[in-house]
C-alpha positions as MATLAB code, in Angstrom:
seq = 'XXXXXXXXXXXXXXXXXXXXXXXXXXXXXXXXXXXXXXXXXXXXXXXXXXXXXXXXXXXXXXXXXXXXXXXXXXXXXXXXXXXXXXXXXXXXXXXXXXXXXX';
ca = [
      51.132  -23.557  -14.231;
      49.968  -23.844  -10.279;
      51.232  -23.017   -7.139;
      50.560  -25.252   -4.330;
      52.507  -26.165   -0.349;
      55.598  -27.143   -0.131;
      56.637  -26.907   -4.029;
      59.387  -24.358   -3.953;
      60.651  -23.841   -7.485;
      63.394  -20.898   -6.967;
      63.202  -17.241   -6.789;
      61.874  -16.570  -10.252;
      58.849  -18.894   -9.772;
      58.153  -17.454   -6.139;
      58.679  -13.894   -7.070;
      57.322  -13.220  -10.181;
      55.058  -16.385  -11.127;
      53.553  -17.224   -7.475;
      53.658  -13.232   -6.342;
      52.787  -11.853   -9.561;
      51.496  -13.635  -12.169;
      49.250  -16.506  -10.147;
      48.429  -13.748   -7.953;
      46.314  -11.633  -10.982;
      45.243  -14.846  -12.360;
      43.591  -15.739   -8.597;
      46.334  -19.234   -8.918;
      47.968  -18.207   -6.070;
      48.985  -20.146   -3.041;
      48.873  -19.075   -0.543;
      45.441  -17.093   -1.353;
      46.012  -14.653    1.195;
      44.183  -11.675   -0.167;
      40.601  -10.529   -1.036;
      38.640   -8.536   -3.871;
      36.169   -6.167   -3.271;
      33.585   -4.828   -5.285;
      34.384   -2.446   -8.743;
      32.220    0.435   -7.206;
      34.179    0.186   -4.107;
      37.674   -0.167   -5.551;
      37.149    2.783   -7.540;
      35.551    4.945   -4.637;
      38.306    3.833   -2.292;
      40.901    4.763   -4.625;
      38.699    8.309   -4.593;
      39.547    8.428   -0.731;
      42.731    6.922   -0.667;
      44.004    9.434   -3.429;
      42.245   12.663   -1.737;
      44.418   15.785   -1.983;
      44.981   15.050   -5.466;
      41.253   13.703   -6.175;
      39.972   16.763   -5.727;
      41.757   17.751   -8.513;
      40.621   15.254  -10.933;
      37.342   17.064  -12.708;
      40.180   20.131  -13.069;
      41.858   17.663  -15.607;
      38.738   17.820  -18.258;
      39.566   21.305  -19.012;
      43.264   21.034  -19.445;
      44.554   21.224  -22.614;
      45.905   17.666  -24.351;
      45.884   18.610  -27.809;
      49.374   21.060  -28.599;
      49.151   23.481  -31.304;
      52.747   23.226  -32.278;
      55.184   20.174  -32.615;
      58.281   21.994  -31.059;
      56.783   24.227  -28.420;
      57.113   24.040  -25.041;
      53.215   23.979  -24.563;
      52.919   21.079  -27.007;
      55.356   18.962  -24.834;
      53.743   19.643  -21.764;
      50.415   18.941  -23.008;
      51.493   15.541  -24.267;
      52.911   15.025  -20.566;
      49.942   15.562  -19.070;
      48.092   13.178  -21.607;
      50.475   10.386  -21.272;
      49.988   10.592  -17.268;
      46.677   10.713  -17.923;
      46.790    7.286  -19.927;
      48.948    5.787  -17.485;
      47.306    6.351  -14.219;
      43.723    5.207  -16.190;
      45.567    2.096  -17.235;
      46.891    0.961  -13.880;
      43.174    1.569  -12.714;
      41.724   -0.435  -15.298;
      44.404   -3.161  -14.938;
      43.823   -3.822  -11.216;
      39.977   -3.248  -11.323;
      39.964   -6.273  -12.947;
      42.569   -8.111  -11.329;
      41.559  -11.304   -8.427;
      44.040   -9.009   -6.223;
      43.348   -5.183   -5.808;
      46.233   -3.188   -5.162;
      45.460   -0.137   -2.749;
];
């Protein structure tokens, strides 16, 4: 699996093999993008994110843990963990991908 000029293999390739795929896997061709270093990506993502990174030592003291399986409480408090886990998890995934998404 490579991309190079002048192969065109349909939509699917260009789209989600060249764009995506090769792209995370640094294949890509074109290489038209750049990486910069893990301190900076997540500092940058600090400053990119501001109103709401100010927020983000708040989140230690929220509550995650419900103390009842059918109350309203319980439901938000698995909301806010599985936010939690997502945005972390997007982080993580592009910190280590060959093309940082801002």
């Amino acid at each position: 699996m490579h991309s190079a000029p002048w192969e065109y293999r349909g939509f699917f390739w260009v789209y989600v093999c060249n764009e995506h795929l090769l792209r995370f896997l640094n294949l890509r061709y074109p290489r038209d993008y750049n990486t910069v270093p893990r301190l900076y990506f997540w500092l940058f993502h600090l400053l990119w994110l501001f109103p709401w990174s100010v927020y983000l030592p708040a989140t230690i003291k929220l509550n995650y843990r419900g103390t009842d399986r059918a109350s309203l409480l319980d439901r938000a408090s698995r909301m806010r963990l599985l936010c939690l886990c997502w945005a972390g998890f997007l982080l993580l995934f592009f910190t280590f991908s060959s093309a940082q998404e801002y």
